[in-house]
GUGUDO-270220 format. One record per residue (C-alpha): residue number from 1; residue in three letters; x, y, z. Coordinates in pm, 1 decimal, padded with zeros to 6 digits. Layout:
// residues N
<i = NUM | aa = ALA | px = X | py = Y | pz = Z>
...
//
This chain:
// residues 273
<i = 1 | aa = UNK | px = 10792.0 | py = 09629.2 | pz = 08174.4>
<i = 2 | aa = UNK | px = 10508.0 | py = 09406.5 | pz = 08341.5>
<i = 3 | aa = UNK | px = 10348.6 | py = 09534.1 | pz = 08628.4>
<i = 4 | aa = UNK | px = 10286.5 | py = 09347.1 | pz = 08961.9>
<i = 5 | aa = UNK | px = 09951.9 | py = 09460.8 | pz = 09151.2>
<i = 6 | aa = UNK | px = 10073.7 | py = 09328.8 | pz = 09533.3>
<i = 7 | aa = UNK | px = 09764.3 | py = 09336.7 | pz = 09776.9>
<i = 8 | aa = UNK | px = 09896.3 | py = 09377.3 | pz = 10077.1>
<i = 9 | aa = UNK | px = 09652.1 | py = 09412.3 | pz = 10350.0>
<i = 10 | aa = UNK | px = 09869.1 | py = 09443.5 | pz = 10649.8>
<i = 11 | aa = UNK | px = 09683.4 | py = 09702.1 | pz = 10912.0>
<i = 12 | aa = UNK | px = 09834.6 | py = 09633.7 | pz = 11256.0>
<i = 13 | aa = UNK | px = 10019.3 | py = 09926.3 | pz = 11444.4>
<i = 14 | aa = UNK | px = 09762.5 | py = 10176.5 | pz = 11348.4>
<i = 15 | aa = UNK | px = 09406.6 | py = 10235.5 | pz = 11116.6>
<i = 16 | aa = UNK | px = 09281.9 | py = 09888.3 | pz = 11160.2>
<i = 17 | aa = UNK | px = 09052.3 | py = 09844.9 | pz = 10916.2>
<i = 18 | aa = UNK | px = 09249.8 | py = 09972.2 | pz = 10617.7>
<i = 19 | aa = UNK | px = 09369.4 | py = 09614.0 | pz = 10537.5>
<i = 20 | aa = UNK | px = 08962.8 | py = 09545.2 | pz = 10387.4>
<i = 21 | aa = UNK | px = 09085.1 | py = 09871.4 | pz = 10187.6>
<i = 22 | aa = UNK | px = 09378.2 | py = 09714.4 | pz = 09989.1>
<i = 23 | aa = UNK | px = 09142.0 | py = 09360.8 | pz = 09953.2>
<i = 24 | aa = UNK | px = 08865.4 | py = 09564.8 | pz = 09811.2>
<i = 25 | aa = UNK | px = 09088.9 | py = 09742.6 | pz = 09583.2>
<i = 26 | aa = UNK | px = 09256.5 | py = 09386.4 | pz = 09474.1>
<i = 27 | aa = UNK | px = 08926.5 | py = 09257.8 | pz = 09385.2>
<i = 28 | aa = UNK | px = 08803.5 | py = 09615.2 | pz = 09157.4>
<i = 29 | aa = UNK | px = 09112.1 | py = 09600.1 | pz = 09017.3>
<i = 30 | aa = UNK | px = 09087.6 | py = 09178.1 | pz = 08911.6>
<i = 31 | aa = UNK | px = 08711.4 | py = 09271.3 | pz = 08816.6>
<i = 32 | aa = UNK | px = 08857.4 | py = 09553.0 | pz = 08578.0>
<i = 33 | aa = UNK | px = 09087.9 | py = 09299.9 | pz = 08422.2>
<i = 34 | aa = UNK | px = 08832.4 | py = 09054.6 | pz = 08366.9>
<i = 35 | aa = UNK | px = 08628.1 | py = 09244.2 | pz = 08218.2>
<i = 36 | aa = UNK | px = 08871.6 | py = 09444.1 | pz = 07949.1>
<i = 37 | aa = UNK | px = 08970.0 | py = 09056.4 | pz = 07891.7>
<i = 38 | aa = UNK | px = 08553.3 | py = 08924.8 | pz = 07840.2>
<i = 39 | aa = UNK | px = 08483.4 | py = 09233.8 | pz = 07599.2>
<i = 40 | aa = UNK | px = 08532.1 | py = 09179.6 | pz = 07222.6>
<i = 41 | aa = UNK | px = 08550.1 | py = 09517.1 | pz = 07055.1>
<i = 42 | aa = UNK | px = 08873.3 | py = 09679.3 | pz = 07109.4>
<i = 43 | aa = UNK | px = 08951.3 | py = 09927.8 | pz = 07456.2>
<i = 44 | aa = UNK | px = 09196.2 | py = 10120.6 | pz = 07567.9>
<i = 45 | aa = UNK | px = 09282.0 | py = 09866.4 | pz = 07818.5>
<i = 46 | aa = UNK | px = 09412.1 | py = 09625.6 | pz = 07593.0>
<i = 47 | aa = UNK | px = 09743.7 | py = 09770.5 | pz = 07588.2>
<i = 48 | aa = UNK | px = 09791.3 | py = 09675.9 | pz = 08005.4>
<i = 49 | aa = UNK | px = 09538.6 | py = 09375.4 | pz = 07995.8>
<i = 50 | aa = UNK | px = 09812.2 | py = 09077.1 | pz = 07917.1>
<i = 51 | aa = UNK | px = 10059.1 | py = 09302.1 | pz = 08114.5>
<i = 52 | aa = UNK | px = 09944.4 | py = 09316.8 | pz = 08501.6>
<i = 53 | aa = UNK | px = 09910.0 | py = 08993.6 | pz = 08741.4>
<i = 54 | aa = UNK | px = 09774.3 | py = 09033.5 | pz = 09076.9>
<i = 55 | aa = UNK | px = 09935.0 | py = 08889.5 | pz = 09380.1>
<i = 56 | aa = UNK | px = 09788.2 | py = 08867.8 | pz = 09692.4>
<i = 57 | aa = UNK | px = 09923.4 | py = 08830.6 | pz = 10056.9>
<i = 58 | aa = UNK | px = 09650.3 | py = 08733.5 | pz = 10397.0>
<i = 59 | aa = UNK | px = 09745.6 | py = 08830.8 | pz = 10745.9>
<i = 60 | aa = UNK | px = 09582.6 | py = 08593.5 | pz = 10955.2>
<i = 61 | aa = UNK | px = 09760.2 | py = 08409.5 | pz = 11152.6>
<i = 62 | aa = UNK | px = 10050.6 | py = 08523.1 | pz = 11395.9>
<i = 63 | aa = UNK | px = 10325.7 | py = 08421.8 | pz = 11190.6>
<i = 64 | aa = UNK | px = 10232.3 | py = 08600.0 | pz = 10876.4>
<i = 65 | aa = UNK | px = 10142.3 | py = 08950.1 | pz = 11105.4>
<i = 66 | aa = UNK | px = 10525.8 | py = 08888.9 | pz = 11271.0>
<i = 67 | aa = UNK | px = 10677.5 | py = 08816.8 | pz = 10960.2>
<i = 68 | aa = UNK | px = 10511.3 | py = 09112.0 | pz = 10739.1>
<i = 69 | aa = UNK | px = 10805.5 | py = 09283.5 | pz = 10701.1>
<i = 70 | aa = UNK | px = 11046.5 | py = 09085.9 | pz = 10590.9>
<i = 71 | aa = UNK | px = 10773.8 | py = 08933.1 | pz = 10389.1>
<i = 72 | aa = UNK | px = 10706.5 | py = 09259.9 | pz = 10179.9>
<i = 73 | aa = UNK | px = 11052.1 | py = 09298.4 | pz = 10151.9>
<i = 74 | aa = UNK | px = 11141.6 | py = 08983.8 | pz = 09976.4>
<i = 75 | aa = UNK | px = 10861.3 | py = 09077.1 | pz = 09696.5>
<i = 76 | aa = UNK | px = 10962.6 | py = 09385.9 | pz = 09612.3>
<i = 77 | aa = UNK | px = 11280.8 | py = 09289.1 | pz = 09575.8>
<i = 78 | aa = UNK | px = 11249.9 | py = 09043.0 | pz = 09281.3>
<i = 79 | aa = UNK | px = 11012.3 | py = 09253.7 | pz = 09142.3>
<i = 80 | aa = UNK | px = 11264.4 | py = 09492.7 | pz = 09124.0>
<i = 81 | aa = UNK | px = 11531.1 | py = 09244.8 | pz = 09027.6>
<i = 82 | aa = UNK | px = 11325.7 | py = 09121.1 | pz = 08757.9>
<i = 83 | aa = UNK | px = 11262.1 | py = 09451.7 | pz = 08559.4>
<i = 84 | aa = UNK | px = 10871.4 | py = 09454.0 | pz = 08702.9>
<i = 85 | aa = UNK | px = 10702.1 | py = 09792.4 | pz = 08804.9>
<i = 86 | aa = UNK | px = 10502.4 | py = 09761.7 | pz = 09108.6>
<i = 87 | aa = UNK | px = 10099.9 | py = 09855.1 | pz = 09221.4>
<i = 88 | aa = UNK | px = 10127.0 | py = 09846.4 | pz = 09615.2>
<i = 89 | aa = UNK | px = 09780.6 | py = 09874.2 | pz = 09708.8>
<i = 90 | aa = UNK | px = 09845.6 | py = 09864.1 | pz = 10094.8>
<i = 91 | aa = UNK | px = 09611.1 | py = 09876.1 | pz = 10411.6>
<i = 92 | aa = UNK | px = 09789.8 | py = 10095.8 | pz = 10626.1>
<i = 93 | aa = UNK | px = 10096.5 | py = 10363.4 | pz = 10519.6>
<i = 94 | aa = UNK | px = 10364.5 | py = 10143.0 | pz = 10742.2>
<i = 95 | aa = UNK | px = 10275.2 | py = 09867.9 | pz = 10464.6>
<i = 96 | aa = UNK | px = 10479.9 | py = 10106.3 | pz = 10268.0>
<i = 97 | aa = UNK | px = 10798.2 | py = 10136.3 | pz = 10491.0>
<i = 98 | aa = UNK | px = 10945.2 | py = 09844.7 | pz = 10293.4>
<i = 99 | aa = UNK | px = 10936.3 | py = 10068.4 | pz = 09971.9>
<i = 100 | aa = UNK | px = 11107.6 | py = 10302.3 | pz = 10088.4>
<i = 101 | aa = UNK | px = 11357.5 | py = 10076.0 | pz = 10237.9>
<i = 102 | aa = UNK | px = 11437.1 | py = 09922.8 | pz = 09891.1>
<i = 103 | aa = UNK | px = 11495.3 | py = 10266.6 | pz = 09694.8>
<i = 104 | aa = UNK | px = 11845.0 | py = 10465.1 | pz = 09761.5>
<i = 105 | aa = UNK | px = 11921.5 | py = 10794.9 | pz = 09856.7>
<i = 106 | aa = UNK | px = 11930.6 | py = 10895.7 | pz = 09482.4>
<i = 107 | aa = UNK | px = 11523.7 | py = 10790.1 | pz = 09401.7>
<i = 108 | aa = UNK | px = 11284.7 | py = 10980.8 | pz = 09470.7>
<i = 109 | aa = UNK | px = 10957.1 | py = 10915.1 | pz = 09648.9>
<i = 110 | aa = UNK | px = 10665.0 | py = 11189.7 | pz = 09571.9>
<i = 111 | aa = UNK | px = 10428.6 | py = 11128.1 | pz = 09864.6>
<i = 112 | aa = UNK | px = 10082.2 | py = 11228.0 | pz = 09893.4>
<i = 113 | aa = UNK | px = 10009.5 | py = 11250.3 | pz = 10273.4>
<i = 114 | aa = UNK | px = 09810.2 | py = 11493.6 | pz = 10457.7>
<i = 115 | aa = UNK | px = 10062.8 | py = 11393.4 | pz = 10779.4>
<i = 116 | aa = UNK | px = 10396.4 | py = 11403.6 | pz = 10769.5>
<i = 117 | aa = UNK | px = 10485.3 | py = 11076.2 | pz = 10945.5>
<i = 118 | aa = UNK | px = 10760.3 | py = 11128.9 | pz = 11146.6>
<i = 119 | aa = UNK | px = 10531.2 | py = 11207.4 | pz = 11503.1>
<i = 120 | aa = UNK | px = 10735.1 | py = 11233.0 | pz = 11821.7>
<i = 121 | aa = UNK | px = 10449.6 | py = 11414.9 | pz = 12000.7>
<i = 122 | aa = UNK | px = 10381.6 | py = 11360.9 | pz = 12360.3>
<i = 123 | aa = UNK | px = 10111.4 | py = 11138.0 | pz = 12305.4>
<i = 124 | aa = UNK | px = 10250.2 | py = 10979.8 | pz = 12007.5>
<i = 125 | aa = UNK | px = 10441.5 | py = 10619.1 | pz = 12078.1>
<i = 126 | aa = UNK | px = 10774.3 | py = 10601.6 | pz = 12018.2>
<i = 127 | aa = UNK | px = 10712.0 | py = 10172.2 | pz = 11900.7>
<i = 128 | aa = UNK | px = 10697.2 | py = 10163.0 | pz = 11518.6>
<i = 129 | aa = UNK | px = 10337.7 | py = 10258.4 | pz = 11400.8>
<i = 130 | aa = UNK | px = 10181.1 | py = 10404.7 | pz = 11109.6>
<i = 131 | aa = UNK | px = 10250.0 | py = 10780.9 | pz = 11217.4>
<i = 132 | aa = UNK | px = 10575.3 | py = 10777.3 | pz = 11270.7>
<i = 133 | aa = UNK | px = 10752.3 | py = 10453.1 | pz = 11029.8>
<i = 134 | aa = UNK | px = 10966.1 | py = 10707.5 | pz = 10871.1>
<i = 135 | aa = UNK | px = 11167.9 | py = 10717.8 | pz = 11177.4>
<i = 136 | aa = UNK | px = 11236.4 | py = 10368.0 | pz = 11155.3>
<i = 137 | aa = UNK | px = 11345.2 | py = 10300.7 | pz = 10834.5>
<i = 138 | aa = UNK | px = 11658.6 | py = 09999.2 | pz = 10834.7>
<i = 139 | aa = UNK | px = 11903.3 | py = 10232.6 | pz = 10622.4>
<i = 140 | aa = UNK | px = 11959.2 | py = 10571.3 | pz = 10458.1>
<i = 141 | aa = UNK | px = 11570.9 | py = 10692.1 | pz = 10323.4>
<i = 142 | aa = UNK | px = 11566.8 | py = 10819.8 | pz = 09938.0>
<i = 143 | aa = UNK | px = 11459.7 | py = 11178.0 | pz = 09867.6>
<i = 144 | aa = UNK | px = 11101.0 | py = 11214.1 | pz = 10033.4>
<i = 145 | aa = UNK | px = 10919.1 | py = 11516.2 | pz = 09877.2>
<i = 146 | aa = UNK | px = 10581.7 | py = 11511.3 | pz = 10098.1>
<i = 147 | aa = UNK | px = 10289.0 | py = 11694.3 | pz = 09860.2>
<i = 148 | aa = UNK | px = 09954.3 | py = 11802.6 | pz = 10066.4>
<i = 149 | aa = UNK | px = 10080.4 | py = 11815.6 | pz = 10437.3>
<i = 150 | aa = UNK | px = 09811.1 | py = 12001.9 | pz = 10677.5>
<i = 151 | aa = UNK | px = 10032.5 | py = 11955.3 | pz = 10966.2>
<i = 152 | aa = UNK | px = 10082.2 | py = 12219.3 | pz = 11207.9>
<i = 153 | aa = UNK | px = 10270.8 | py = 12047.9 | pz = 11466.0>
<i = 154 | aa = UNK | px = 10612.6 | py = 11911.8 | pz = 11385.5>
<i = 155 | aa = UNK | px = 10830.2 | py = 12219.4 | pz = 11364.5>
<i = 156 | aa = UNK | px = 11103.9 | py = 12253.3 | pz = 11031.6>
<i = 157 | aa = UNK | px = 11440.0 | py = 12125.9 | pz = 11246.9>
<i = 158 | aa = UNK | px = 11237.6 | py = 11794.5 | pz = 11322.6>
<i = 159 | aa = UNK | px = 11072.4 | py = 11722.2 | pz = 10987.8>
<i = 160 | aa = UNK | px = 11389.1 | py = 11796.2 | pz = 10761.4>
<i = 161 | aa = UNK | px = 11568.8 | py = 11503.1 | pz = 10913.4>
<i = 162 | aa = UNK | px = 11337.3 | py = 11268.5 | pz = 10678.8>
<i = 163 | aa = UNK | px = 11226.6 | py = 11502.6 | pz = 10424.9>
<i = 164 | aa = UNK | px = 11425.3 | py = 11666.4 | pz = 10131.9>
<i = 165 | aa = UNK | px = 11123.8 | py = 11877.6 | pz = 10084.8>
<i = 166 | aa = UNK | px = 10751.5 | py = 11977.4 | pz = 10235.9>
<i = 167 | aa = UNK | px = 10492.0 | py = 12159.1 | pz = 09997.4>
<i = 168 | aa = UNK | px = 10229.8 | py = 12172.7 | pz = 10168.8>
<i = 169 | aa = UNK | px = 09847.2 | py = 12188.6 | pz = 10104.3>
<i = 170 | aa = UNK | px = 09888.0 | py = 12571.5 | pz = 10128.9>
<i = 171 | aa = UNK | px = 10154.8 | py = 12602.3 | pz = 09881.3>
<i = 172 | aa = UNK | px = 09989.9 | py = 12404.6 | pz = 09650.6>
<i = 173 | aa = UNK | px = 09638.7 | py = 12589.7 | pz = 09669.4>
<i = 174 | aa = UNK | px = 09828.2 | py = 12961.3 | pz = 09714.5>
<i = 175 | aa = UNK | px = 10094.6 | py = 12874.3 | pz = 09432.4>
<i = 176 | aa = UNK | px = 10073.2 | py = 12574.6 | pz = 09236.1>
<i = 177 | aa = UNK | px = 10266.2 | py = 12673.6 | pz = 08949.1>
<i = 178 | aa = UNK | px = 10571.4 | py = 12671.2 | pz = 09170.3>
<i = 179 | aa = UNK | px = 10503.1 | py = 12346.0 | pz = 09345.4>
<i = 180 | aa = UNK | px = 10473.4 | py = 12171.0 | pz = 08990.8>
<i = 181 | aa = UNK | px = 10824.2 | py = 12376.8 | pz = 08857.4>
<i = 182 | aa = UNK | px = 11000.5 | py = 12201.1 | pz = 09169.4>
<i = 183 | aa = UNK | px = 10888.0 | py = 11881.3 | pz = 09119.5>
<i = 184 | aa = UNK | px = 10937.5 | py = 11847.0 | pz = 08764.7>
<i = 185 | aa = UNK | px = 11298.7 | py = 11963.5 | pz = 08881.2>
<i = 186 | aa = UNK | px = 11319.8 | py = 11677.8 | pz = 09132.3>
<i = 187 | aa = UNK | px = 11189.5 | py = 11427.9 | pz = 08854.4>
<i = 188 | aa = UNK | px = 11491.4 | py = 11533.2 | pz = 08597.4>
<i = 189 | aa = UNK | px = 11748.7 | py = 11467.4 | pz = 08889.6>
<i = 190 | aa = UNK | px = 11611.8 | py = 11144.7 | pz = 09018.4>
<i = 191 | aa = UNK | px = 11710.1 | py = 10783.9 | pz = 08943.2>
<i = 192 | aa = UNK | px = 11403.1 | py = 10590.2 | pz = 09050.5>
<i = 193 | aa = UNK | px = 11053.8 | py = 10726.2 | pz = 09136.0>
<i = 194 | aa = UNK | px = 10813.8 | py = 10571.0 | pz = 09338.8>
<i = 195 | aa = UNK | px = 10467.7 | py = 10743.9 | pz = 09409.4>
<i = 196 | aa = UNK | px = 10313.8 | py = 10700.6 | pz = 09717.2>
<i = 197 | aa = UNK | px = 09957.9 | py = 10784.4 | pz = 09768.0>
<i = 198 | aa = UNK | px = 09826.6 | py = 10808.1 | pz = 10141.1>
<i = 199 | aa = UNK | px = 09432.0 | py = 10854.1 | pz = 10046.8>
<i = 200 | aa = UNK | px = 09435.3 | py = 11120.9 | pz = 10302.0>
<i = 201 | aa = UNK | px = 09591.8 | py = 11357.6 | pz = 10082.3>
<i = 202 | aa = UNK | px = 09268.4 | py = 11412.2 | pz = 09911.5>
<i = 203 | aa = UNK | px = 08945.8 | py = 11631.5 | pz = 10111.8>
<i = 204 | aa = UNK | px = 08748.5 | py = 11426.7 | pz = 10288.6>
<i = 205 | aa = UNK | px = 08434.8 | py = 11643.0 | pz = 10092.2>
<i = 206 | aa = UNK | px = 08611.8 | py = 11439.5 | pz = 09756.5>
<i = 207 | aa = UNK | px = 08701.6 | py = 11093.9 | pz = 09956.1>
<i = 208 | aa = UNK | px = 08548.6 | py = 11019.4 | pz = 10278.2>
<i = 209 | aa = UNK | px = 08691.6 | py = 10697.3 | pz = 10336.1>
<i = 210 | aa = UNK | px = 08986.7 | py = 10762.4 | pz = 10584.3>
<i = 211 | aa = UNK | px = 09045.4 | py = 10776.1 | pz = 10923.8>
<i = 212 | aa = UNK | px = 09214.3 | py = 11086.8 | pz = 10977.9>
<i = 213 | aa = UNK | px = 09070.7 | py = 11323.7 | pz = 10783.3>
<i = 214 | aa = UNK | px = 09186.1 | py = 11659.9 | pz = 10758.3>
<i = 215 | aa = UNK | px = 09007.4 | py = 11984.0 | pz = 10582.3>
<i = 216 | aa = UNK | px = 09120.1 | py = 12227.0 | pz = 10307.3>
<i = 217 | aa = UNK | px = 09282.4 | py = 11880.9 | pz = 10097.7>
<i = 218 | aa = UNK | px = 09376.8 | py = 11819.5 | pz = 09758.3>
<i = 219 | aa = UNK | px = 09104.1 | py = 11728.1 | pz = 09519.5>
<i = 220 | aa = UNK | px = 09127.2 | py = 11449.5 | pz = 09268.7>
<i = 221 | aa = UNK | px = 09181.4 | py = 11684.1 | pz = 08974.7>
<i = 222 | aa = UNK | px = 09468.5 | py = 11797.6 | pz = 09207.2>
<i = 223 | aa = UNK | px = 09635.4 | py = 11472.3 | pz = 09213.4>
<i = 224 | aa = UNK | px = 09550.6 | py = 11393.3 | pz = 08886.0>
<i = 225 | aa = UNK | px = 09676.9 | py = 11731.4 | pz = 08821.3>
<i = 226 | aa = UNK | px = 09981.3 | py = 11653.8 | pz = 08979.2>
<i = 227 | aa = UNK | px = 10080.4 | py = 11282.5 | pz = 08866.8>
<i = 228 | aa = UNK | px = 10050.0 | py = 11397.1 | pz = 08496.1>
<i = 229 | aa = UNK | px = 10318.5 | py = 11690.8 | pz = 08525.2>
<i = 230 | aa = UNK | px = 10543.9 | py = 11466.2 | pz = 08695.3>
<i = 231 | aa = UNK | px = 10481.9 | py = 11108.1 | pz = 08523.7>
<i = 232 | aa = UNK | px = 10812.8 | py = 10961.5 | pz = 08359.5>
<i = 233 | aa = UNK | px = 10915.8 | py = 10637.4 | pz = 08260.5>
<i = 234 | aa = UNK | px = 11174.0 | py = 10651.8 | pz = 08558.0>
<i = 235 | aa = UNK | px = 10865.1 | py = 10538.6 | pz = 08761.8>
<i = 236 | aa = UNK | px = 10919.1 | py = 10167.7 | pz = 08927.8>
<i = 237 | aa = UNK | px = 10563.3 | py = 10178.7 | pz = 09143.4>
<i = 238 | aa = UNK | px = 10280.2 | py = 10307.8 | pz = 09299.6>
<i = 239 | aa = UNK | px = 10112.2 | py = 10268.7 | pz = 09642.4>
<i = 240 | aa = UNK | px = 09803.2 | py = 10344.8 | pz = 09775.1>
<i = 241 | aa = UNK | px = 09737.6 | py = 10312.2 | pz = 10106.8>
<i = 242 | aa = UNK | px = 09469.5 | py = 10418.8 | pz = 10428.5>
<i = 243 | aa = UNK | px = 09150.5 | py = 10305.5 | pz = 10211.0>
<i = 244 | aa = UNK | px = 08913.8 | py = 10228.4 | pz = 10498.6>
<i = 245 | aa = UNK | px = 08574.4 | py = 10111.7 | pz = 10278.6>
<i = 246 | aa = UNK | px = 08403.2 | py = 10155.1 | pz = 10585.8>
<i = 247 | aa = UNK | px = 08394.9 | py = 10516.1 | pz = 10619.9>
<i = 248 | aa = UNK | px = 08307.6 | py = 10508.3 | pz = 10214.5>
<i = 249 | aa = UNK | px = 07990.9 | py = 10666.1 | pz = 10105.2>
<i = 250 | aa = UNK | px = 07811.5 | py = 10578.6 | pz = 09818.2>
<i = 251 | aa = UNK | px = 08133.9 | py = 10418.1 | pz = 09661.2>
<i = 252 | aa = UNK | px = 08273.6 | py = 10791.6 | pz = 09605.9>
<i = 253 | aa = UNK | px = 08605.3 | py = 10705.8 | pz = 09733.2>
<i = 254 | aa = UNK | px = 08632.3 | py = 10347.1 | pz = 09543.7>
<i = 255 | aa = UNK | px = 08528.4 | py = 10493.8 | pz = 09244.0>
<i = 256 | aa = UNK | px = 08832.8 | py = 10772.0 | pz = 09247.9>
<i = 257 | aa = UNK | px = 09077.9 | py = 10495.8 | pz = 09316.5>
<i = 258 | aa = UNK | px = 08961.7 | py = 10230.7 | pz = 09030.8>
<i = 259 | aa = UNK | px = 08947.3 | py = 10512.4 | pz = 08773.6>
<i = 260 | aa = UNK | px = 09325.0 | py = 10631.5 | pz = 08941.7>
<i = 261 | aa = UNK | px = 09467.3 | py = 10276.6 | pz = 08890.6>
<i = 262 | aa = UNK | px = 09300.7 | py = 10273.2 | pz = 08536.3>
<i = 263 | aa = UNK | px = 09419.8 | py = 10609.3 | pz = 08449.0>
<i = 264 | aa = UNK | px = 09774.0 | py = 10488.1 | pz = 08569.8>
<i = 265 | aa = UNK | px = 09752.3 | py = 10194.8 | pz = 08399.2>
<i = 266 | aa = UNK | px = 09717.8 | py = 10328.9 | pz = 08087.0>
<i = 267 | aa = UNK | px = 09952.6 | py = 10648.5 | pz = 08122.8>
<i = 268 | aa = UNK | px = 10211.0 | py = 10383.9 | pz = 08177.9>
<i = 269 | aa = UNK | px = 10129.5 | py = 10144.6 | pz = 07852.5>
<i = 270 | aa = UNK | px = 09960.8 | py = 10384.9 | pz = 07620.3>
<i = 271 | aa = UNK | px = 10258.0 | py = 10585.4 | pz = 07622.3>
<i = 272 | aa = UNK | px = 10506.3 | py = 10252.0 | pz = 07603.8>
<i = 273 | aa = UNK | px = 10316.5 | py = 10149.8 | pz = 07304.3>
//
């Protein structure tokens, strides 16, 4: 199975600024390739070298904001026709909505998100926008199993309308033995997985770079953690998504998601081979 890395840098509707997130992580993840391709003793990354391509999308012109969409929707679908995992490396989390829109009610999505996107607060619009795209999905959502929530807003009756199941930040830190039991459960039962990896999920003391950060957050050894105990080979893709380099320091939060795609990279073709 080849994979597709799709940089898709879309950041309108909410966390402008993201969409120089997904770029910058399109061009570490090129410079990786290049250079696993330049060196001439043998690495680990020879087993995903001749197997990833890069594709990149621009939003900069009307047209190509208005017609995002149906745009994202038209790659993932051959990708998915054509037997091809996918990389989404996304500027905002709506740049996802199209994933989820693809999978049926019998995948699985395990999302990393610190909010559970699904706001219908007073002050939140009711227009399509990053915070709430889940409630405007064109068709029946898959299973959505939200790790690392710090919400405290949206009450139960409200958020179970979108999600099969909420562990939040405090179940995982009070009891994560149990959160890993259920989602290895999940994994059995699922047909297609897709991960989905809002950069928020992690403390802002490990990964500055977002715009709505929230304390008492999962480390990267969490995730890591995590994405090990539930990796499979019924996974079709990955996104990452809310990267704002802006808000980076250092290059602490670029340098967690290059050695991430690395790491998932190899778990996928290491194991394959």
């Amino acid at each position: 199975m080849r994979t597709t890395a799709v940089v898709f840098p879309f950041d309108q509707f909410g966390s402008a600024g993201t969409g120089a997130g997904a770029q910058l992580m399109g061009d570490a993840l090129r410079e990786m390739l290049e250079d696993i391709d330049e060196e001439t003793e043998p690495t680990r990354g020879d087993c995903f070298v001749d197997q990833v391509s890069i594709e990149e999308f621009t939003f900069d012109t009307p047209a190509h904001c208005l017609d995002w969409r149906k745009t994202a929707a038209a790659v993932i679908r051959e990708k998915f026709d054509g037997g091809e995992s996918l990389l989404w490396l996304a500027g905002n989390h709506l740049c996802v909505l199209p994933v989820y829109e693809a999978l049926d009610k019998n995948d699985l999505v395990i999302q990393f998100d610190a909010h559970l996107d699904v706001y219908n607060l007073s002050d939140s619009v009711s227009e399509l926008s990053h915070g709430n795209f889940l409630m405007h999905t064109d068709g029946s959502l898959p299973r959505v199993v939200n790790i690392g929530s710090r919400d405290q807003f949206l009450p139960d009756k409200h958020t179970g309308e979108y999600f099969h199941r909420i562990r939040t930040a405090e179940d995982w830190h009070t009891d994560p033995a149990s959160v890993l039991k259920s989602l290895q459960s999940l994994v059995k039962k699922a047909g297609r997985i897709w991960l989905d990896i809002d950069c928020d999920a992690f403390d802002p003391s490990y990964f500055p770079a977002v715009q709505h950060p929230l304390p008492f957050g999962l480390s990267p050894a969490h995730v890591l953690q995590i994405l090990a105990a539930v990796w499979s080979p019924k996974i079709v893709g990955v996104s990452i998504s809310e990267f704002d380099p802006g808000r980076d320091r250092d290059d602490r939060s670029l340098s967690t998601l290059v050695w991430l795609m690395e790491w998932l990279l190899l778990k996928r073709y290491e194991s394959a081979g």
